[in-house]
C-alpha positions as CSV (number, residue, x, y, z in Angstrom):
1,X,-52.2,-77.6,-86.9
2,X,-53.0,-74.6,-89.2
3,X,-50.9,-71.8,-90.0
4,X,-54.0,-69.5,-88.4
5,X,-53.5,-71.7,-85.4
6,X,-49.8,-72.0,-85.1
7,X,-49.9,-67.9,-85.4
8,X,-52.2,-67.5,-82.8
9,X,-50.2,-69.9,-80.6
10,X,-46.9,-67.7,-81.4
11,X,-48.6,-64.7,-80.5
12,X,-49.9,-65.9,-77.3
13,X,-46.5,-67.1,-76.5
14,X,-44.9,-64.0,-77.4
15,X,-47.1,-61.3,-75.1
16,X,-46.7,-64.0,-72.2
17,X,-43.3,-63.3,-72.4
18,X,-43.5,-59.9,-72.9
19,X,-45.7,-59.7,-69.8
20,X,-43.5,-61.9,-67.7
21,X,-40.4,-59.2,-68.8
22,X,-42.7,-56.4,-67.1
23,X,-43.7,-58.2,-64.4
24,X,-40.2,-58.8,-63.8
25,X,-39.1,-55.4,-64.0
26,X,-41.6,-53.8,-62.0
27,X,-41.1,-56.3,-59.5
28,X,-37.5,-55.0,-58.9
29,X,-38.1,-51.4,-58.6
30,X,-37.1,-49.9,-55.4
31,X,-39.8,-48.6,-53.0
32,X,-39.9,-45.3,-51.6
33,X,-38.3,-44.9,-48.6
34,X,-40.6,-43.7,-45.7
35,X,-39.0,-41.0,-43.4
36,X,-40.6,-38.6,-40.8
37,X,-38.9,-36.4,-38.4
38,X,-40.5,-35.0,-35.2
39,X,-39.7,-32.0,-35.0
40,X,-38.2,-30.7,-37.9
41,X,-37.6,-27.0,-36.4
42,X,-34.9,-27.5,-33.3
43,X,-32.6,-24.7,-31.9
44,X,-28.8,-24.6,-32.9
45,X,-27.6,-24.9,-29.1
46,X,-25.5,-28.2,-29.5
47,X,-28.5,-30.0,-27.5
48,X,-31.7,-30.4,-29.0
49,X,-32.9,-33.1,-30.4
50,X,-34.9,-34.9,-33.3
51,X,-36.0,-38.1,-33.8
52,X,-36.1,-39.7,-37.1
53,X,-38.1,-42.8,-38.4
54,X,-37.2,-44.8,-40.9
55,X,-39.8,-47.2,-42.7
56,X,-37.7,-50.0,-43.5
57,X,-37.3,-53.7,-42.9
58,X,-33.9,-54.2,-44.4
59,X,-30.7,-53.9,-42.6
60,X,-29.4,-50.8,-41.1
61,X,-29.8,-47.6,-43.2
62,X,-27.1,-45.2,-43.7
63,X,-27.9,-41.1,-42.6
64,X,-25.5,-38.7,-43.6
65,X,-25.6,-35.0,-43.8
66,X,-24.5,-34.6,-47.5
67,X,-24.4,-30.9,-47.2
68,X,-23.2,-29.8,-44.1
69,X,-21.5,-32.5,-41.8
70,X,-21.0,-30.0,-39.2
71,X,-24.6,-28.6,-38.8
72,X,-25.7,-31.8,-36.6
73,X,-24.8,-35.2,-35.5
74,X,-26.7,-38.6,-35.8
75,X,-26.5,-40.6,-32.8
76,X,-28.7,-44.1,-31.3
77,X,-29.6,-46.0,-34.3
78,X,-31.8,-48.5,-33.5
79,X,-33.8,-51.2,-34.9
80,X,-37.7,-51.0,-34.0
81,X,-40.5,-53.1,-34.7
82,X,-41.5,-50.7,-37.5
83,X,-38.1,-50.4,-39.6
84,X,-35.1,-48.0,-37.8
85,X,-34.9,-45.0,-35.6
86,X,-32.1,-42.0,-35.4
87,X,-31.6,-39.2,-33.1
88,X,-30.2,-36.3,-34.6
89,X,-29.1,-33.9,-32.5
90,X,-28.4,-30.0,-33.5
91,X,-24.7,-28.4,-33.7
92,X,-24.4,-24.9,-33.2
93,X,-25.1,-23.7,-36.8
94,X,-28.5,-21.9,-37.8
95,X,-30.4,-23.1,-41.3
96,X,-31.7,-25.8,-42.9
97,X,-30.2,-29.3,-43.0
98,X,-30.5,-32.4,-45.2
99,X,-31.1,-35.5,-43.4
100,X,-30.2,-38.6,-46.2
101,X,-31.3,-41.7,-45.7
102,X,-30.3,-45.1,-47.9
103,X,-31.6,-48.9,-47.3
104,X,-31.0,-51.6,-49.1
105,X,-34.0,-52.6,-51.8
106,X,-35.3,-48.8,-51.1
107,X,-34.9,-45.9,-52.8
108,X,-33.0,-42.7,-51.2
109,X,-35.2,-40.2,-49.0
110,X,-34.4,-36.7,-47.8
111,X,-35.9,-35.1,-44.1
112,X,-35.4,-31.8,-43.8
113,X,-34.6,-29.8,-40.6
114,X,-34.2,-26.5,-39.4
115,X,-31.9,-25.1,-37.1
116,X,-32.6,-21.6,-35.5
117,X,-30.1,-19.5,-34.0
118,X,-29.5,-19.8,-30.1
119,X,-28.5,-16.2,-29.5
120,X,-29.1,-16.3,-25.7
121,X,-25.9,-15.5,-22.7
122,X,-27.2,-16.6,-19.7
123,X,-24.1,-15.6,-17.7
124,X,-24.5,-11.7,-19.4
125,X,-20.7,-12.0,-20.3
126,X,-20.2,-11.8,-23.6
127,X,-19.7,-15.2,-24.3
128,X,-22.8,-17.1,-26.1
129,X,-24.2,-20.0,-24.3
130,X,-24.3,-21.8,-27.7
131,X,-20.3,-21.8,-27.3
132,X,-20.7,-23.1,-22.8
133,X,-19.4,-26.6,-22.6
134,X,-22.6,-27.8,-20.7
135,X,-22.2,-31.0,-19.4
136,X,-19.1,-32.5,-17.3
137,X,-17.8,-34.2,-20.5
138,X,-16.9,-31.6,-22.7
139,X,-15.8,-29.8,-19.9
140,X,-13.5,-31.9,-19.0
141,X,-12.4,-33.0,-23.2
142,X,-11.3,-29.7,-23.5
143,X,-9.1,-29.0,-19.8
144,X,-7.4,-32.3,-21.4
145,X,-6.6,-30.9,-24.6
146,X,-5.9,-27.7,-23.3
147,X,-3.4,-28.5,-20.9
148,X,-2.2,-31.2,-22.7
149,X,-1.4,-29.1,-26.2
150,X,0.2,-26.3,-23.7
151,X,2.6,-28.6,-21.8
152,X,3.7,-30.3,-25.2
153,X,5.3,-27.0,-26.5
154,X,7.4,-27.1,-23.6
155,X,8.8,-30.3,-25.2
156,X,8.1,-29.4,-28.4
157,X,11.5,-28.7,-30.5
158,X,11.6,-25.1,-30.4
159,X,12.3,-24.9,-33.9
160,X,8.9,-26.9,-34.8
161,X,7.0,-24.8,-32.4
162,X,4.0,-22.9,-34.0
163,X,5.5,-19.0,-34.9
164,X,2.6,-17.5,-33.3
165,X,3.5,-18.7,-29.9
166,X,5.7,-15.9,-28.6
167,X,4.2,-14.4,-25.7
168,X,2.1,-15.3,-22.8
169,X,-1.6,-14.6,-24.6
170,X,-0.1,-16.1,-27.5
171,X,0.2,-19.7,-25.9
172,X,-3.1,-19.0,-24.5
173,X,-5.0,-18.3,-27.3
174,X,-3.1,-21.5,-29.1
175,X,-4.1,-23.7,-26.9
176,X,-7.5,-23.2,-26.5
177,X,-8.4,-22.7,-30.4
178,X,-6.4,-25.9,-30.7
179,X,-8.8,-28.0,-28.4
180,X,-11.2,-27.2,-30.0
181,X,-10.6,-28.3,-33.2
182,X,-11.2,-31.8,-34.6
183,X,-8.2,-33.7,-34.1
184,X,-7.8,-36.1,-37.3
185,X,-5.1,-37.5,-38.6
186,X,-4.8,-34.2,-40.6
187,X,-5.0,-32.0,-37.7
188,X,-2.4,-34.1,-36.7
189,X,0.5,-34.1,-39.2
190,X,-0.1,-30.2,-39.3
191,X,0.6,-29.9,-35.8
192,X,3.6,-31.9,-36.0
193,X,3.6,-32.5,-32.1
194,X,6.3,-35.1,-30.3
195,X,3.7,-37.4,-29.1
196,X,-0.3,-37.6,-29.6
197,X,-2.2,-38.4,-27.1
198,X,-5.8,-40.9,-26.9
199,X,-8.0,-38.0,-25.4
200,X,-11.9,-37.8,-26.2
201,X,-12.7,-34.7,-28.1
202,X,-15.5,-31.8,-27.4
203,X,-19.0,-33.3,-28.4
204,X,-20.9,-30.0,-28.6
205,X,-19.1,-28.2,-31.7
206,X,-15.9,-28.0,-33.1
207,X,-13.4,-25.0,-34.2
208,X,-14.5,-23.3,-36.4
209,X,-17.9,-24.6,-37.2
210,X,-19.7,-22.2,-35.1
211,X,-21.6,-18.7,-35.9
212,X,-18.3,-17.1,-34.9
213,X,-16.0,-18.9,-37.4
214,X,-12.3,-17.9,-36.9
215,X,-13.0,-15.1,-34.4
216,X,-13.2,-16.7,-31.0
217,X,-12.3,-13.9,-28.6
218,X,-14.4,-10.9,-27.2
219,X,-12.5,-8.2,-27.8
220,X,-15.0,-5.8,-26.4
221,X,-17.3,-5.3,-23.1
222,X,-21.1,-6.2,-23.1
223,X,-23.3,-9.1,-22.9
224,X,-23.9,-10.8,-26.2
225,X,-26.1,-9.7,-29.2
226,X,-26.7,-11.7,-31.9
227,X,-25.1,-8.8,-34.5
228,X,-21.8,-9.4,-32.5
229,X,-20.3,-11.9,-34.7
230,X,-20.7,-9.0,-37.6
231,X,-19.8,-6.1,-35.8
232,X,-16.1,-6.9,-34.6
233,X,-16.8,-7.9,-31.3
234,X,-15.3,-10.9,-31.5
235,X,-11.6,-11.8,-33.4
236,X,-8.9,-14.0,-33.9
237,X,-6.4,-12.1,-31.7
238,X,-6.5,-10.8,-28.2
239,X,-3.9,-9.4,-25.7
240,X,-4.1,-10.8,-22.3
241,X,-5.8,-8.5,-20.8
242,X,-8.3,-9.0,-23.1
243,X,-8.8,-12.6,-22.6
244,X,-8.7,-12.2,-18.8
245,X,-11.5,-9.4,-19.4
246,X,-13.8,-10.8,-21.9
247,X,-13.0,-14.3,-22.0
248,X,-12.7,-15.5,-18.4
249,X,-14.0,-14.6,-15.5
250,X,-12.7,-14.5,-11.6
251,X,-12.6,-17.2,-9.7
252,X,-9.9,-17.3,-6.2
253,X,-7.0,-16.1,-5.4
254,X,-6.3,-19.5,-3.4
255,X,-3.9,-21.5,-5.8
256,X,-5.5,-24.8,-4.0
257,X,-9.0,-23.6,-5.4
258,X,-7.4,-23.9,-9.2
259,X,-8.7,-26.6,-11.7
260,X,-6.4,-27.8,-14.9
261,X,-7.0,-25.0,-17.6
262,X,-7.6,-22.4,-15.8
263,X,-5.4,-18.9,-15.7
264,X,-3.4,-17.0,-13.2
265,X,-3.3,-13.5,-14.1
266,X,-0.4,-10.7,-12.8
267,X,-0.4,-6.8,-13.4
268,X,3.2,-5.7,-13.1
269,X,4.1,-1.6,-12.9
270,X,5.5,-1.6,-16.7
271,X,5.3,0.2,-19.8
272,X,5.5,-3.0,-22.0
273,X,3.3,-6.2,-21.4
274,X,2.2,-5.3,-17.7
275,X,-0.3,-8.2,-17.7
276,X,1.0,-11.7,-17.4
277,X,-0.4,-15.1,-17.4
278,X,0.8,-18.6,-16.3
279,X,-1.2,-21.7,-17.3
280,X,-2.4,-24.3,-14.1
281,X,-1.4,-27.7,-15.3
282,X,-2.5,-29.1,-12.4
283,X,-0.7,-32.8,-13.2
284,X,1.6,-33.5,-15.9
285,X,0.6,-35.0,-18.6
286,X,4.2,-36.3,-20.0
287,X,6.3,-37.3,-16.8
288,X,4.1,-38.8,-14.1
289,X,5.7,-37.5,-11.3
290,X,3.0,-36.8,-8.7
291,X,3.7,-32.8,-9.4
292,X,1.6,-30.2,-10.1
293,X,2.6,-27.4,-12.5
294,X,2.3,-24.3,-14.0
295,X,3.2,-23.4,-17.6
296,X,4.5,-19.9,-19.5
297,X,5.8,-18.1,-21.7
298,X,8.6,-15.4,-20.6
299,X,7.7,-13.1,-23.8
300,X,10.2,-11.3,-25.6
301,X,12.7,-8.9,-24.3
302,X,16.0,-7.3,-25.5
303,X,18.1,-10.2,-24.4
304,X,15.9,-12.6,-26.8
305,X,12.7,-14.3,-28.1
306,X,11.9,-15.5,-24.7
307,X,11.1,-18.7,-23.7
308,X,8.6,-21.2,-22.4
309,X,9.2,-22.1,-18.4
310,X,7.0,-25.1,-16.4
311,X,7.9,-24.7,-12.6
312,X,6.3,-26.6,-10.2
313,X,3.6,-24.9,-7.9
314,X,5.8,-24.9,-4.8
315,X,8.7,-23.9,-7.3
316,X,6.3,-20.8,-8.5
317,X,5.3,-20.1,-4.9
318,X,9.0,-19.0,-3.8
319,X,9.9,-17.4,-7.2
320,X,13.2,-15.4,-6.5
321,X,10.7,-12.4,-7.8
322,X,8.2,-12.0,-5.0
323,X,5.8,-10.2,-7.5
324,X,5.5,-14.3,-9.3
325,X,4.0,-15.5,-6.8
326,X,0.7,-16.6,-7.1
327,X,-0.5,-15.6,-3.4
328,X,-3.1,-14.1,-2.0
329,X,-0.3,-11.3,-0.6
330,X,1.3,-10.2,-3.4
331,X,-0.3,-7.3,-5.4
332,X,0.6,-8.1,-8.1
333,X,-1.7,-11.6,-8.8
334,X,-4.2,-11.0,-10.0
335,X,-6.3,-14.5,-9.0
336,X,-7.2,-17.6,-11.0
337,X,-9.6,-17.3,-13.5
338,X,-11.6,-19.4,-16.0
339,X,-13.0,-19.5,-19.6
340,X,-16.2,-18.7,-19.9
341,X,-17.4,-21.7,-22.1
342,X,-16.5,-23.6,-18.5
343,X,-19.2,-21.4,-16.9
């Protein structure tokens, strides 16, 4: 063989392999990752829904909402015959969310969605309907955790009691931000309770991922208008006649018309804290004993801090007082009420 022909031979050699190194590496370049979402405009009422599809063959893809986890929720993955489909369903939080999508052999894709504010109150109360508890679930997730976190201060240690719980509207408003909230494992070791117990949480939104934030209570009259969240009309902290008020509305002044979670209310004749609640209980969560209860908090008075009482319903219904007793005769009970997110 020549040297001219060896050379040519070499060459020939050498840009096959060079080709074959190319080939190979485009070859294992991820694809795009084809994603559409119908619709991507949806309003933030804790309802609506989207459906995603996800052009891919590969196993199951993983959605997350990078930015904000709280702004919606991915629900019913499927496979179809086409690649994967999502529902993602809107929270309670106006603006624009990132949708990410991974699948194996594909490269990462974004969907965007918008979320516009639900500023509608249906009831003219106050209370937005993007904060209602809609469907029997939620309604029920948070009388559970409402009556449950209540009753569990009564066992509670007093000394690893939460300081803010020192009246009546204190308990109140303690246990019903408290229901609300996501209860993880660090909810959990802050609330330091005696027992914990395996309840299903609100679905809709969770404290304090709404347009209200902290501020959960109307403090003022009115039905509501989208500046309220920015004009004081809501807050942290409200007396109980304020939460009866704003927050609750009227319901019977029959005790056997009362549902776990809701309030009775009392109006005494007195200069300091004339307005008194008691919490129905309904059943106990803690001793199973066939009972139903009510729960309270005395409030403070010159003889001490006060304390926390859970009598019985027939106990409550011959109080030595006759203005604690939750009948229709007295004139001082006020009648049961309930939150408005249970309307």
């Amino acid at each position: 063989m020549t040297i001219r022909s060896t050379a040519a031979l070499l060459a020939l050699s050498t840009g096959a392999v060079l080709l074959g190194l190319v080939w190979g590496h485009t070859k294992s370049q991820p694809s795009p990752l084809g994603l559409s979402l119908h619709p991507a405009e949806l309003l933030a009422d804790g309802h609506d829904t989207a459906t995603l599809v996800i052009e891919a063959s590969t196993g199951p893809p993983r959605i997350s909402l990078p930015e904000n986890a709280h702004s919606a929720v991915v629900q019913e993955v499927r496979e179809t015959g086409q690649g994967w489909q999502a529902q993602i369903r809107a929270g309670v939080l106006p603006g624009r969310v990132a949708v990410r999508v991974e699948a194996p052999g594909f490269l990462p894709a974004v969907a965007e969605l918008t979320l516009h504010p639900e500023t509608g109150d249906r009831a003219g109360d106050g209370t937005p309907d993007l904060l209602r508890l809609d469907d029997e679930h939620d309604r029920q997730a948070f009388r559970r955790w409402f009556t449950f976190l209540a009753e569990a201060q009564y066992f509670q240690d007093p000394a690893a009691r939460p300081a803010e719980i020192d009246d009546c509207a204190a308990l109140l408003r303690y246990a019903y931000r408290e229901a609300l909230r996501p209860h993880d494992s660090v909810w959990a070791a802050a609330a330091r309770l005696p027992l914990l117990p395996g309840l299903e949480a609100v679905d809709k939104y969770q404290y304090p991922y709404s347009p209200l934030g902290a501020a959960l209570f109307r403090v003022r009259p009115g039905p509501f208008h989208p500046s309220d969240p920015s004009t004081g009309a809501f807050a942290q902290f409200a007396d109980a006649q304020t939460l009866q008020r704003y927050n609750m509305h009227f319901r019977s002044r029959d005790l056997a018309q009362a549902a776990p979670g809701d309030v009775l209310f009392f109006r005494r004749d007195r200069e300091e804290m004339p307005f008194h609640s008691m919490i129905y209980l309904g059943s106990s969560h803690i001793r199973k004993d066939g009972l139903r209860y009510v729960l309270y908090h005395t409030g403070p008075d010159a003889s001490g801090p006060g304390e926390l009482r859970r009598p019985s319903v027939d106990e409550i219904r011959r109080h030595p007082d006759p203005q604690w007793r939750p009948l229709p005769g007295n004139p001082s009970f006020l009648g049961i009420y309930r939150w408005n997110i249970l309307r």
